[in-house]
N, C-alpha and C positions, 0 to 999 in steps of 0.2 A: 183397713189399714194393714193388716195383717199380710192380706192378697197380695199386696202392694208392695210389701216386705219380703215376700217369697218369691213373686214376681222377680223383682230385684237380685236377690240371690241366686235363682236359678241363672239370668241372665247372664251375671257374672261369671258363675262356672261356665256354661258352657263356652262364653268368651276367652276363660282361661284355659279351656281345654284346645280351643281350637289356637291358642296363641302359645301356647307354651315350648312350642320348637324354637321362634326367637328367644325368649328369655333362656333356656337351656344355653342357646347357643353363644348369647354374649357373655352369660357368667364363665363358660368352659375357657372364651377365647381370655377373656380376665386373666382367668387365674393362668392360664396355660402361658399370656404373654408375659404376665409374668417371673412366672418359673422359671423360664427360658432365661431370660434378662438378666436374672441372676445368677443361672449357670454360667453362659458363658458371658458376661458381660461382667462378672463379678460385683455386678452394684447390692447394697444391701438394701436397698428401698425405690426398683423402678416406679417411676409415675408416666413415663412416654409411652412404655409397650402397651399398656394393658390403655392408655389411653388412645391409642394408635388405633389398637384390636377393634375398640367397641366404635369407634369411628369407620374404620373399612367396612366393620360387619355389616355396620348400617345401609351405606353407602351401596357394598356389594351383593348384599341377598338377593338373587334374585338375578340378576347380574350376568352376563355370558362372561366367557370365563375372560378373555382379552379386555374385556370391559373392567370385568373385577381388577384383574391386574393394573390397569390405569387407571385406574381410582386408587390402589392400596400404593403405589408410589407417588399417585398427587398428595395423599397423606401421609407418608414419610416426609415429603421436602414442605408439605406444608408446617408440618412441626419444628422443623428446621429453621423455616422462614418466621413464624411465629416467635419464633426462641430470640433468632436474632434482632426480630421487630421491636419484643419487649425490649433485650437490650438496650437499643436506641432512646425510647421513649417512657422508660418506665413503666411502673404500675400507679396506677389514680381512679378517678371516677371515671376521666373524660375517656382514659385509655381503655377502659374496659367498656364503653359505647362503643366506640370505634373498633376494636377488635371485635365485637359480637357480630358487627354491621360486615366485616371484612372476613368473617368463619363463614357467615351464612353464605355470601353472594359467592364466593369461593363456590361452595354445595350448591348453591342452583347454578351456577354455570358448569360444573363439573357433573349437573344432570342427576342431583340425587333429589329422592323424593321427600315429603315433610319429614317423617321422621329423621331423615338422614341431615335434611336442612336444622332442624330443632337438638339434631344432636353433636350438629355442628359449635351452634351455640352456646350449649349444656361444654362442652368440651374445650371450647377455648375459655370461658371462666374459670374449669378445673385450672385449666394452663396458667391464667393469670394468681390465683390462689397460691398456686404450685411452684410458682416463679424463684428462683435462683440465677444471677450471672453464670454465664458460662465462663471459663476459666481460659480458654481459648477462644479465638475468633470466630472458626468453623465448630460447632458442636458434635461432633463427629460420635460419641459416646452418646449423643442424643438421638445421632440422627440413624445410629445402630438400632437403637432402641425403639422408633418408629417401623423401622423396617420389620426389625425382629415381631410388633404387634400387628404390622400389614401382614405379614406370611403367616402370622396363625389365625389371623382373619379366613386368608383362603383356606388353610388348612382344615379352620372348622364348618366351613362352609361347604367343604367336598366331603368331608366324613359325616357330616349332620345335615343333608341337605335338605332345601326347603322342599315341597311337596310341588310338582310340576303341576297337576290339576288343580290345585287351588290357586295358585298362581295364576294362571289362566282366568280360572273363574273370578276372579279380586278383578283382574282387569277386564273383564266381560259384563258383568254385570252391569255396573254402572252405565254402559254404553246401552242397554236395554232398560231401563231405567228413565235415561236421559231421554230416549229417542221416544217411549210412552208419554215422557212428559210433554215434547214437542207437540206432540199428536194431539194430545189434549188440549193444550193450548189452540192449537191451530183449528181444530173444530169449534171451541168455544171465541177464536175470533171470527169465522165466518157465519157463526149463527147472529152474534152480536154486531157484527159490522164494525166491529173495532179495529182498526188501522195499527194503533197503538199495541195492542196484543200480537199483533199478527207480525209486527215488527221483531217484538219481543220474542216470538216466538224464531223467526227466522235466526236472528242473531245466536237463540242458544243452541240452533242446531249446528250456524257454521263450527262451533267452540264442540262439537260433537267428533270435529276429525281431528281434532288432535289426539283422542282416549285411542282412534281407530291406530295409529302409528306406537301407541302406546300397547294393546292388544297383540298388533303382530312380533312388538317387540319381549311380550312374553310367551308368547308358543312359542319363539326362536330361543330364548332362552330356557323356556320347561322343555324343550324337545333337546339340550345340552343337556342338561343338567340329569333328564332321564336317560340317555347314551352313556354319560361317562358315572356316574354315581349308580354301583348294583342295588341298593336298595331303591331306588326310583328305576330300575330298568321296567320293571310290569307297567310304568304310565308311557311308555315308550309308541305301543300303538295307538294309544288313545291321541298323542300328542300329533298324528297324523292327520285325523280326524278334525281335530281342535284346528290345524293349519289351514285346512282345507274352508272350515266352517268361518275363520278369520274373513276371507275372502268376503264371504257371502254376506255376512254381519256390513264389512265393508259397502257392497252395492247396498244394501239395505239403509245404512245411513246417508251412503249419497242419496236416497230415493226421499228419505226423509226430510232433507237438505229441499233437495226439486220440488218437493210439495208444499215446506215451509213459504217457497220464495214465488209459486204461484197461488198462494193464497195472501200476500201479500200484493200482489199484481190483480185478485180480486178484488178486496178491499179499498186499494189504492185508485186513484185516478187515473187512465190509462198514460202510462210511458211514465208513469213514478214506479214503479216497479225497481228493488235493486236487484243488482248485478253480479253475477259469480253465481 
């Protein structure tokens, strides 16, 4: 019990050590959207900016930089629209289903990952919690206030930047991971004669190219993020490396892919074999 107890503890630290650049970074962009909001927006109690900030941050970690920037102004006007939407329809039960369902699909079309989809969610309830009529039609005072928490989203995301190798590495892994599981699968349908396995087994390789488009999208991004941010210029050469190894990873899942789908053309019946 004890094992099990320290087992557990350890695991946590080091989870919290390898995690504690995001939480640095959302509490800074907090307080910082904040601050801001107050200064020159003279409010005595923002709830938009610092609401904005930890939404971009989500959204944009990670992020090339054009990227980030249209994320942090779909989160401006989405607060915007959000502000006017309550208007229209109140606050309720039903309104706050509805709004949760319209935060999130928002973030998965806007191409944010779970946490950014989850904290989509987490942020439009603040909103509804938070809710006040706007005094005006356009909320222009709000819609300052979003922007001023998207620009220190970026802000702390170029001065606190995320770590380009591990970046890389978050979205590599899994892809070696997946493609061992394939493997495994795929041998244990051809000893078994299992059709049914081997299906299975195809199917979770095709679902293996999407991580691949998701991989080259973070060497393009840790190879920015290492260029323009001095504390990550040292992962600069490695991130050449990492581009080039993208490539290879690539053939390697297609090969994964070809093997999955003629060992399902073993198993199968001739000319039931699928296709792609």
């Amino acid at each position: 019990m004890v094992g099990v107890v320290r087992h557990r503890l350890r695991s946590g630290v080091l989870r919290l050590r390898s995690g504690w650049l995001p939480i640095l970074q959302t509490a800074v962009a907090a307080c910082v959207a904040w601050f801001l909001a107050v200064l020159l927006l003279g409010i005595d109690r923002p709830t938009f900016a610092p609401i904005a900030a930890v939404i971009a941050l989500g959204l944009a970690v990670g992020e090339r930089t054009r990227r980030a920037v249209e994320l942090t102004l779909a989160v401006a006007f989405g607060v915007v629209l959000a502000d006017l939407l309550l208007s229209v329809v109140g606050v309720g039960a039903l309104q706050a289903g509805v709004f949760v369902v319209l935060a999130m699909a928002v973030a998965v079309f806007l191409g944010g990952g779970d946490l950014g989809v989850k904290e989509a969610a987490i942020s439009a309830m603040i909103m509804m919690f938070t809710f006040t009529p706007s005094a005006v039609g356009f909320p222009v005072e709000r819609f300052l206030e979003a922007l001023i928490g998207g620009a220190t989203a970026l802000l702390v995301n170029a001065l606190l930047p995320v770590d380009p190798e591990r970046l890389v590495e978050n979205a590599a892994y899994p892809l070696f991971e997946e493609s061992a599981a394939v493997l495994e699968e795929v041998a244990s349908a051809l000893e078994s004669g299992d059709a049914g396995r081997a299906q299975q087994a195809y199917v979770k390789a095709r679902e293996i190219d999407a991580r691949v488009a998701g991989l080259k999208e973070a060497v393009a991004a840790g190879r920015e993020t290492a260029r323009l941010a001095p504390p990550r210029r040292r992962s600069l050469g490695h991130m050449d490396l990492y581009a080039a190894a993208a490539d290879q990873i690539d053939l390697t899942v297609r090969d994964v892919r070809a093997l999955a789908r003629a060992a399902l053309g073993v198993v199968k019946p001739e000319g039931s074999a699928a296709e792609g």
